[in-house]
Backbone as XML, in Angstrom:
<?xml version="1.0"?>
<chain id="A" units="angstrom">
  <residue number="1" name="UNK">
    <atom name="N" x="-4.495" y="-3.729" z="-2.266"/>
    <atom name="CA" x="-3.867" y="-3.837" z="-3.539"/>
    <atom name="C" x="-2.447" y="-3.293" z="-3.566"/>
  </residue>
  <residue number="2" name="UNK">
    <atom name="N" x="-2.353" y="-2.321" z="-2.750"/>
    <atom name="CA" x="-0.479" y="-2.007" z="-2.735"/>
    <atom name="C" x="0.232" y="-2.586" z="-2.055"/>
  </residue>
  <residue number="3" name="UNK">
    <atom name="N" x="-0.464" y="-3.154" z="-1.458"/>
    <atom name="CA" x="0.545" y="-3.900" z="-0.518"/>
    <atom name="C" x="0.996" y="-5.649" z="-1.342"/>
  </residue>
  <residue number="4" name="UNK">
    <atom name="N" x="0.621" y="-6.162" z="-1.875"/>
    <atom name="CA" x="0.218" y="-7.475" z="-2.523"/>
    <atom name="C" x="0.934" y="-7.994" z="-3.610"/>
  </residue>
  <residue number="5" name="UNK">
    <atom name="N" x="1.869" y="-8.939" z="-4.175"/>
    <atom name="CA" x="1.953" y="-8.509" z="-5.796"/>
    <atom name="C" x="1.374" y="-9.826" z="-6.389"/>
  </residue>
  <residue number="6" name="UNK">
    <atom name="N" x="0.496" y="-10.599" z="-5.870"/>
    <atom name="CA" x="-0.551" y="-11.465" z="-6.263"/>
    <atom name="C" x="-1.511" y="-10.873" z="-7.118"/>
  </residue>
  <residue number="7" name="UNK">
    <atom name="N" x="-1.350" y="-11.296" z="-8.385"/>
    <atom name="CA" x="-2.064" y="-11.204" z="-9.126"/>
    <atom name="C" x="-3.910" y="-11.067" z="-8.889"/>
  </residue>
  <residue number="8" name="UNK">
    <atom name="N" x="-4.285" y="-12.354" z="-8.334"/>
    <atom name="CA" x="-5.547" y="-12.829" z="-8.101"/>
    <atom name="C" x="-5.881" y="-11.516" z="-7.262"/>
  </residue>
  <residue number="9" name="UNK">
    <atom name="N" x="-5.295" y="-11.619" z="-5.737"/>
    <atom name="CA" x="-5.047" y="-10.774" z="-4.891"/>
    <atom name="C" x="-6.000" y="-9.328" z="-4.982"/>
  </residue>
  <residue number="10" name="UNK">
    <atom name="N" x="-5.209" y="-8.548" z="-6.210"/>
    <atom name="CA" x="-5.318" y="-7.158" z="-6.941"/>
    <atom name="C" x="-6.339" y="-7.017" z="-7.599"/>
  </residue>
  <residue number="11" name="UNK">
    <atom name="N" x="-6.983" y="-8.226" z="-8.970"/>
    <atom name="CA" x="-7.879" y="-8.162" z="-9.347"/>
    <atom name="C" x="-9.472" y="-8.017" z="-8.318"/>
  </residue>
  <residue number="12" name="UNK">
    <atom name="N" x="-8.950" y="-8.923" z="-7.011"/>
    <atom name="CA" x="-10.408" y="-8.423" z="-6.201"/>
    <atom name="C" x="-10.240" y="-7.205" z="-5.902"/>
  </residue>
  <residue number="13" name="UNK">
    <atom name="N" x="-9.448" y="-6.659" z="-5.462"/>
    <atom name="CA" x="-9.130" y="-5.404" z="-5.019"/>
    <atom name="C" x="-9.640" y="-4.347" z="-5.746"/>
  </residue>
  <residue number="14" name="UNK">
    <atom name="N" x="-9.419" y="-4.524" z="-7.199"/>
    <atom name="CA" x="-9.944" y="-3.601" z="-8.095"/>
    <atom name="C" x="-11.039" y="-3.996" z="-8.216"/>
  </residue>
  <residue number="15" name="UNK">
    <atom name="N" x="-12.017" y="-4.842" z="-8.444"/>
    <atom name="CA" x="-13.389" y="-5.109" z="-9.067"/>
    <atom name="C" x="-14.195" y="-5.076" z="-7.201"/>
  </residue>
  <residue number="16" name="UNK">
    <atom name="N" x="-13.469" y="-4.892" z="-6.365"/>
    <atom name="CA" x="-14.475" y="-3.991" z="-4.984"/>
    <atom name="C" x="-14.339" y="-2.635" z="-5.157"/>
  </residue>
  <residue number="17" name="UNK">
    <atom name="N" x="-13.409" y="-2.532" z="-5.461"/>
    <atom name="CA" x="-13.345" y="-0.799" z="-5.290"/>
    <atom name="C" x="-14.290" y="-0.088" z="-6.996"/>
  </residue>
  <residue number="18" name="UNK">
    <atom name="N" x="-14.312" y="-0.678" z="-7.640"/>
    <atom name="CA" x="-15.038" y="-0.653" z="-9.251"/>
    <atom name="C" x="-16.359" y="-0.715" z="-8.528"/>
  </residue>
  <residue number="19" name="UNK">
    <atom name="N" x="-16.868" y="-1.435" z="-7.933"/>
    <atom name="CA" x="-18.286" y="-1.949" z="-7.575"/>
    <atom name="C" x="-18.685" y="-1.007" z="-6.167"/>
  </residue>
  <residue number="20" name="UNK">
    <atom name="N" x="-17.961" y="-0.401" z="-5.377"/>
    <atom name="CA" x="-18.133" y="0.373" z="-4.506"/>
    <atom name="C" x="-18.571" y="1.913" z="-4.180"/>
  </residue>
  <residue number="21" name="UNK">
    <atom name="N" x="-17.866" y="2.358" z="-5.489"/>
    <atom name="CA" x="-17.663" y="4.029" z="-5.751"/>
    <atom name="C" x="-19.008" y="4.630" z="-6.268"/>
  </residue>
  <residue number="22" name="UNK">
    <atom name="N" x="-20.098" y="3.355" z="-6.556"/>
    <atom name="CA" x="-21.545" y="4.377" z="-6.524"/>
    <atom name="C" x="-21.699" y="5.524" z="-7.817"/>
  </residue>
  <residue number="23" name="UNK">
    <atom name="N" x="-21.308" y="5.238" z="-8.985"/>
    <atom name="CA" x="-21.048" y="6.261" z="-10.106"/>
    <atom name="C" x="-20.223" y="7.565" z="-10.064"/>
  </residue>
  <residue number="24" name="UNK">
    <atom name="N" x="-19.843" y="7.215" z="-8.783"/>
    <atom name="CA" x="-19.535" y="9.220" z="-8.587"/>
    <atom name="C" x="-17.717" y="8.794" z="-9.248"/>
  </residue>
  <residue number="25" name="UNK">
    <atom name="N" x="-17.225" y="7.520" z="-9.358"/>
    <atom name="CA" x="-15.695" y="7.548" z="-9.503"/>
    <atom name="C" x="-14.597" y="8.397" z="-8.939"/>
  </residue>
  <residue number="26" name="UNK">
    <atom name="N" x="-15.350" y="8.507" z="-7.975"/>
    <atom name="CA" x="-14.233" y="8.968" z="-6.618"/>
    <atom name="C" x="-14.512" y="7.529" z="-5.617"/>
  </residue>
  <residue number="27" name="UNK">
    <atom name="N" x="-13.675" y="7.298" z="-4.822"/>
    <atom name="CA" x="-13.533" y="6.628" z="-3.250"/>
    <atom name="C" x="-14.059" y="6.725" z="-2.259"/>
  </residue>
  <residue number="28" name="UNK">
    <atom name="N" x="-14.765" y="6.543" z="-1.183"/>
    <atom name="CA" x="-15.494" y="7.174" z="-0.129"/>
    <atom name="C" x="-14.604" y="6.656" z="1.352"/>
  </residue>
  <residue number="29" name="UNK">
    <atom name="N" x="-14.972" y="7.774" z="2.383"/>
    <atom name="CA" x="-14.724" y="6.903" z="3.450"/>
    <atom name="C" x="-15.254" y="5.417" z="4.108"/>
  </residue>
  <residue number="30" name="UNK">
    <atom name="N" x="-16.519" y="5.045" z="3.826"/>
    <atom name="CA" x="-16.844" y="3.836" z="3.991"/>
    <atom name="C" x="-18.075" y="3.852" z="3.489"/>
  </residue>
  <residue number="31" name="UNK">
    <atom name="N" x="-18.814" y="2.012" z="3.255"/>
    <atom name="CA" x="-19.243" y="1.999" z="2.411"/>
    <atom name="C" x="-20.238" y="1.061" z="3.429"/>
  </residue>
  <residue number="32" name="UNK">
    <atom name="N" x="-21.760" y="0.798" z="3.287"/>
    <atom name="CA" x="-22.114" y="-0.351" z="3.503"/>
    <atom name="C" x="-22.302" y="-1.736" z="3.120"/>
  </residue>
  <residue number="33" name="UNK">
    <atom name="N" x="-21.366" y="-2.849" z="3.591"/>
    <atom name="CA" x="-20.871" y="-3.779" z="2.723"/>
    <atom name="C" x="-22.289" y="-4.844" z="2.185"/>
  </residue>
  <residue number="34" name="UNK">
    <atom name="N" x="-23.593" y="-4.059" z="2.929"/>
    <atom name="CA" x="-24.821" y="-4.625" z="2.036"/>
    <atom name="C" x="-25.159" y="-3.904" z="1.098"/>
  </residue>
  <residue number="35" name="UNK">
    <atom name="N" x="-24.718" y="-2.815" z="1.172"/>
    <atom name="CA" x="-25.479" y="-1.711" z="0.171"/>
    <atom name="C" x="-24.540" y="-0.912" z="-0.518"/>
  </residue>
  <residue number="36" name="UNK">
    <atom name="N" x="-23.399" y="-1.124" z="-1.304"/>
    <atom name="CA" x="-22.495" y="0.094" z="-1.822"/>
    <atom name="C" x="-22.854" y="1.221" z="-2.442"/>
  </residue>
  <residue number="37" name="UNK">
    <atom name="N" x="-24.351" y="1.542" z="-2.235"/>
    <atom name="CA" x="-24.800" y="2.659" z="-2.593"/>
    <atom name="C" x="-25.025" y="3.381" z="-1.687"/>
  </residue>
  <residue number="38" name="UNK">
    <atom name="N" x="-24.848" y="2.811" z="-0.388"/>
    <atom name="CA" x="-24.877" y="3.643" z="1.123"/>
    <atom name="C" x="-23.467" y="3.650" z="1.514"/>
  </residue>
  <residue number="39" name="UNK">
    <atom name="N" x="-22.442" y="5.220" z="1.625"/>
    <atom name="CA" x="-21.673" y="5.591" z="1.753"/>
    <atom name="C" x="-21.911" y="6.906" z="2.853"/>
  </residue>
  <residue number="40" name="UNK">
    <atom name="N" x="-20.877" y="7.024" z="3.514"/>
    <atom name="CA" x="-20.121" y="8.289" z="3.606"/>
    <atom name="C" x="-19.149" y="8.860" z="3.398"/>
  </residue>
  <residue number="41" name="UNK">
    <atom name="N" x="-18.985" y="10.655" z="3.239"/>
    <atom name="CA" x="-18.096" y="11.561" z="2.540"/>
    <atom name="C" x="-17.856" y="10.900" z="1.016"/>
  </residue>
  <residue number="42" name="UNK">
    <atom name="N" x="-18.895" y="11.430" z="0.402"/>
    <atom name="CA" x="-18.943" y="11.347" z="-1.218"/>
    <atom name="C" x="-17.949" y="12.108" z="-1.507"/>
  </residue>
  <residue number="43" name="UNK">
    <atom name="N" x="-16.919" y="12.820" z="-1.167"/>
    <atom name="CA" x="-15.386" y="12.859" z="-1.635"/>
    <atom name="C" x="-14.244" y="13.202" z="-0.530"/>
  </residue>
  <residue number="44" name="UNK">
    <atom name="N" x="-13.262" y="12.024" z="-0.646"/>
    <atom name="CA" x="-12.357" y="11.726" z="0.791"/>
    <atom name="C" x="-11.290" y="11.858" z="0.012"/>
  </residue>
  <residue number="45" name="UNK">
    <atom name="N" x="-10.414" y="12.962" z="-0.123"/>
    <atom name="CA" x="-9.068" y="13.499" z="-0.858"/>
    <atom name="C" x="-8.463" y="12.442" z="-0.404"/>
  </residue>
  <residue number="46" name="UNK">
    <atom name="N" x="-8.051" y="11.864" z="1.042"/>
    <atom name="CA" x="-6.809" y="10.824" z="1.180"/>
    <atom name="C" x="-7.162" y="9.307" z="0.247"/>
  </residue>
  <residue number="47" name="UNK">
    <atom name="N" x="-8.238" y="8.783" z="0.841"/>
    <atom name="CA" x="-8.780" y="7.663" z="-0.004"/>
    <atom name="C" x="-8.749" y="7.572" z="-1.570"/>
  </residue>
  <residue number="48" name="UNK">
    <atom name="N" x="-8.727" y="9.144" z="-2.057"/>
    <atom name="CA" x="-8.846" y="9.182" z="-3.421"/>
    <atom name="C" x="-7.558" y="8.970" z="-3.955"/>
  </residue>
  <residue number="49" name="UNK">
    <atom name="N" x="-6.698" y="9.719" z="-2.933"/>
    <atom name="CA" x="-4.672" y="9.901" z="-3.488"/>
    <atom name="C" x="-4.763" y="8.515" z="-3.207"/>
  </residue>
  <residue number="50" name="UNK">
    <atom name="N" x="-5.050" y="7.610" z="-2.336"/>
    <atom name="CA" x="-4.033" y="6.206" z="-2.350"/>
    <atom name="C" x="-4.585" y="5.182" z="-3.732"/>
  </residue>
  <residue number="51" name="UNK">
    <atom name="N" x="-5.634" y="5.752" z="-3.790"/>
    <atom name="CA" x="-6.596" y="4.984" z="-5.126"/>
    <atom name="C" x="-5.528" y="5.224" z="-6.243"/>
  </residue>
  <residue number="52" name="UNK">
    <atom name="N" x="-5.354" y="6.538" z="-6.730"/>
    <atom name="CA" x="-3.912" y="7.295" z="-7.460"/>
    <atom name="C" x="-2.997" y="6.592" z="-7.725"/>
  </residue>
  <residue number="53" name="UNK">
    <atom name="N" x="-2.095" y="6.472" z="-6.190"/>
    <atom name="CA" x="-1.312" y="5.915" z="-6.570"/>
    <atom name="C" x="-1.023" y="4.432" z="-6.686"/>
  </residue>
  <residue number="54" name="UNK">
    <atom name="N" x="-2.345" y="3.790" z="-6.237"/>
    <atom name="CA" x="-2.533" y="2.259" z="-6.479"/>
    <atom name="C" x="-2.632" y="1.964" z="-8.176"/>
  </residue>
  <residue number="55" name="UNK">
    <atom name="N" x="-3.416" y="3.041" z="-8.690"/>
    <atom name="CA" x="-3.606" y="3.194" z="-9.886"/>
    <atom name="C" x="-2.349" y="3.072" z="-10.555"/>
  </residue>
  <residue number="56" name="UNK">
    <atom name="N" x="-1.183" y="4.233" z="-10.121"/>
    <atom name="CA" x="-0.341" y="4.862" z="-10.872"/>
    <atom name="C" x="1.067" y="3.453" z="-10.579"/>
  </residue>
  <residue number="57" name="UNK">
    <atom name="N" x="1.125" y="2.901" z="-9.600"/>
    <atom name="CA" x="2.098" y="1.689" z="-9.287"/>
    <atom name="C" x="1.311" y="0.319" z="-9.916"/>
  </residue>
  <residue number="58" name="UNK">
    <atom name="N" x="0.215" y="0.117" z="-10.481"/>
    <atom name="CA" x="-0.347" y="-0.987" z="-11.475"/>
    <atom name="C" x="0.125" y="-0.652" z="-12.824"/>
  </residue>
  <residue number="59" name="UNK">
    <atom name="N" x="0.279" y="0.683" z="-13.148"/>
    <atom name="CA" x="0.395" y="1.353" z="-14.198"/>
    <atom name="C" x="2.233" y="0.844" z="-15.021"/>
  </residue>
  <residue number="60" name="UNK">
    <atom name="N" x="2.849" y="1.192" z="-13.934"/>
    <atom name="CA" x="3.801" y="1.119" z="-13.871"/>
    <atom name="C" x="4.497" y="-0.540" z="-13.669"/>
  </residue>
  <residue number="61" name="UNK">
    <atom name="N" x="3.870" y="-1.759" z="-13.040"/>
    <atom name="CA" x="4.829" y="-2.201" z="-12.800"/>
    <atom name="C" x="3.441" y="-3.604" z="-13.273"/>
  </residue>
  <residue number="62" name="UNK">
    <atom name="N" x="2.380" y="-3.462" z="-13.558"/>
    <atom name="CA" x="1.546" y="-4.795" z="-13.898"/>
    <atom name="C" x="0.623" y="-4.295" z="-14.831"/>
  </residue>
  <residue number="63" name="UNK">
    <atom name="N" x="0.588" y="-2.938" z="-16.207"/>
    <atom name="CA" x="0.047" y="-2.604" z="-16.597"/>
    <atom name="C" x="-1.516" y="-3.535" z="-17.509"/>
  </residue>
  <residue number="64" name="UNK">
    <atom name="N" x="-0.841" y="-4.750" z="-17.743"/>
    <atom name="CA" x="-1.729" y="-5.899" z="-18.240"/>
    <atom name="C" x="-2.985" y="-6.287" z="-17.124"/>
  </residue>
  <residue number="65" name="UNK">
    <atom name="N" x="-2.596" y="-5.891" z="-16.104"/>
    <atom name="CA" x="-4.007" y="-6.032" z="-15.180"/>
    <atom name="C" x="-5.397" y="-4.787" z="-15.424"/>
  </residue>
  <residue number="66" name="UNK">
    <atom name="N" x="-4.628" y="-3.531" z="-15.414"/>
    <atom name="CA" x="-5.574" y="-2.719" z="-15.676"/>
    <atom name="C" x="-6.128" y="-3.016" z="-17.423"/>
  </residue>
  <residue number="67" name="UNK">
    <atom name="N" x="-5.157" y="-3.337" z="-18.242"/>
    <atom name="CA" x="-6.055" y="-3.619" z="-19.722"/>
    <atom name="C" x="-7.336" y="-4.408" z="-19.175"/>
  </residue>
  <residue number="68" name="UNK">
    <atom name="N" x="-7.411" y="-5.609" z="-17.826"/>
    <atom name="CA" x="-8.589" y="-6.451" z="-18.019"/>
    <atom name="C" x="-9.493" y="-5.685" z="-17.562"/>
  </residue>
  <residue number="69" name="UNK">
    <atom name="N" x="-9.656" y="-4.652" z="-17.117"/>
    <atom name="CA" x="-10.645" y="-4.294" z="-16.670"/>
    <atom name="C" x="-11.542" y="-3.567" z="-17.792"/>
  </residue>
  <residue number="70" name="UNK">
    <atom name="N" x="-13.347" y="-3.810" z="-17.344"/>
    <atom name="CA" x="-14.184" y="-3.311" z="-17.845"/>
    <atom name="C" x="-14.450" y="-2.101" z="-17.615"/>
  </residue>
  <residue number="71" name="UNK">
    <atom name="N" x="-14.666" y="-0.917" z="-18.225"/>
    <atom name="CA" x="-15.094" y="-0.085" z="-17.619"/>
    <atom name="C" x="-16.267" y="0.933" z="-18.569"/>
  </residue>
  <residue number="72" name="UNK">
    <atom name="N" x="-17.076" y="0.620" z="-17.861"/>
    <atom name="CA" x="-18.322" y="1.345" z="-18.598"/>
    <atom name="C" x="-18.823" y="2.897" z="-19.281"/>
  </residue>
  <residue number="73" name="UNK">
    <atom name="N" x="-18.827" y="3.523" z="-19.968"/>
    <atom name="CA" x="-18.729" y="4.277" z="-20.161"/>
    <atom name="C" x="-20.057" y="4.880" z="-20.385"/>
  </residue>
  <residue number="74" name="UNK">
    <atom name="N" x="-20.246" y="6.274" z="-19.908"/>
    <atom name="CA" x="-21.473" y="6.848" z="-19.847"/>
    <atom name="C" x="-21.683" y="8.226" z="-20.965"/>
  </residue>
</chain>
Protein backbone atom coordinates (compact mmCIF):
# COMPACT_ATOMS: atom_id res chain seq x y z
CA UNK A 1 0.00 0.00 0.00
CA UNK A 2 2.89 2.65 0.26
CA UNK A 3 4.38 1.97 -2.36
CA UNK A 4 1.21 2.19 -4.97
CA UNK A 5 -1.04 5.22 -5.69
CA UNK A 6 -3.72 2.92 -7.37
CA UNK A 7 -6.58 3.29 -5.88
CA UNK A 8 -7.97 -0.41 -6.38
CA UNK A 9 -4.36 -1.40 -5.51
CA UNK A 10 -4.69 0.10 -1.64
CA UNK A 11 -8.17 -0.86 -1.04
CA UNK A 12 -6.89 -4.69 -1.18
CA UNK A 13 -4.17 -3.78 0.80
CA UNK A 14 -6.28 -2.47 3.48
CA UNK A 15 -9.21 -5.02 3.58
CA UNK A 16 -5.99 -7.95 3.95
CA UNK A 17 -4.46 -6.32 6.51
CA UNK A 18 -8.33 -5.53 8.22
CA UNK A 19 -8.96 -9.33 7.77
CA UNK A 20 -5.52 -10.48 9.05
CA UNK A 21 -4.85 -8.80 12.49
CA UNK A 22 -7.08 -11.51 14.36
CA UNK A 23 -8.97 -8.84 16.78
CA UNK A 24 -5.90 -7.92 18.54
CA UNK A 25 -5.57 -4.55 15.92
CA UNK A 26 -2.04 -4.68 15.96
CA UNK A 27 0.04 -6.34 12.76
CA UNK A 28 1.87 -9.56 13.16
CA UNK A 29 4.97 -10.92 11.75
CA UNK A 30 3.24 -13.47 9.59
CA UNK A 31 0.16 -14.89 9.17
CA UNK A 32 -1.19 -18.24 7.79
CA UNK A 33 -2.61 -17.37 4.45
CA UNK A 34 -5.27 -20.38 5.25
CA UNK A 35 -5.90 -19.42 8.57
CA UNK A 36 -5.44 -15.58 9.65
CA UNK A 37 -6.08 -16.62 12.97
CA UNK A 38 -2.75 -18.54 12.96
CA UNK A 39 -0.03 -15.92 13.43
CA UNK A 40 3.22 -15.20 14.86
CA UNK A 41 4.58 -12.41 17.37
CA UNK A 42 1.10 -11.09 18.41
CA UNK A 43 2.97 -7.69 18.63
CA UNK A 44 5.82 -6.71 15.94
CA UNK A 45 6.68 -2.81 16.80
CA UNK A 46 8.27 -2.52 13.08
CA UNK A 47 5.18 -4.03 11.22
CA UNK A 48 3.02 -1.96 13.47
CA UNK A 49 5.13 1.62 12.67
CA UNK A 50 4.86 0.91 8.82
CA UNK A 51 1.00 0.11 9.31
CA UNK A 52 1.26 3.97 11.04
CA UNK A 53 2.59 5.39 8.66
CA UNK A 54 0.66 3.72 5.77
CA UNK A 55 -2.17 4.86 7.84
CA UNK A 56 -0.83 8.36 8.45
CA UNK A 57 0.27 8.96 4.33
CA UNK A 58 -3.64 7.70 3.32
CA UNK A 59 -4.56 10.18 5.85
CA UNK A 60 -2.86 12.76 4.37
CA UNK A 61 -2.85 12.46 0.74
CA UNK A 62 -6.24 9.93 -0.17
CA UNK A 63 -8.20 10.54 3.01
CA UNK A 64 -11.62 9.42 1.07
CA UNK A 65 -10.25 5.86 0.98
CA UNK A 66 -10.04 5.40 4.64
CA UNK A 67 -13.85 7.06 5.01
CA UNK A 68 -14.75 3.57 2.92
CA UNK A 69 -13.74 1.51 5.25
CA UNK A 70 -15.88 -0.59 7.67
CA UNK A 71 -14.83 -0.92 10.85
CA UNK A 72 -16.49 -2.80 13.52
CA UNK A 73 -16.77 -1.79 16.70
CA UNK A 74 -16.73 -3.78 19.90
Amino acid sequence: GLTTNDDDEIRLCLNMLQKSHDDTGFMHESIDINDPMKFTRSWFAWANSLFGEFIWKLYREKKYLLDEIHIERV
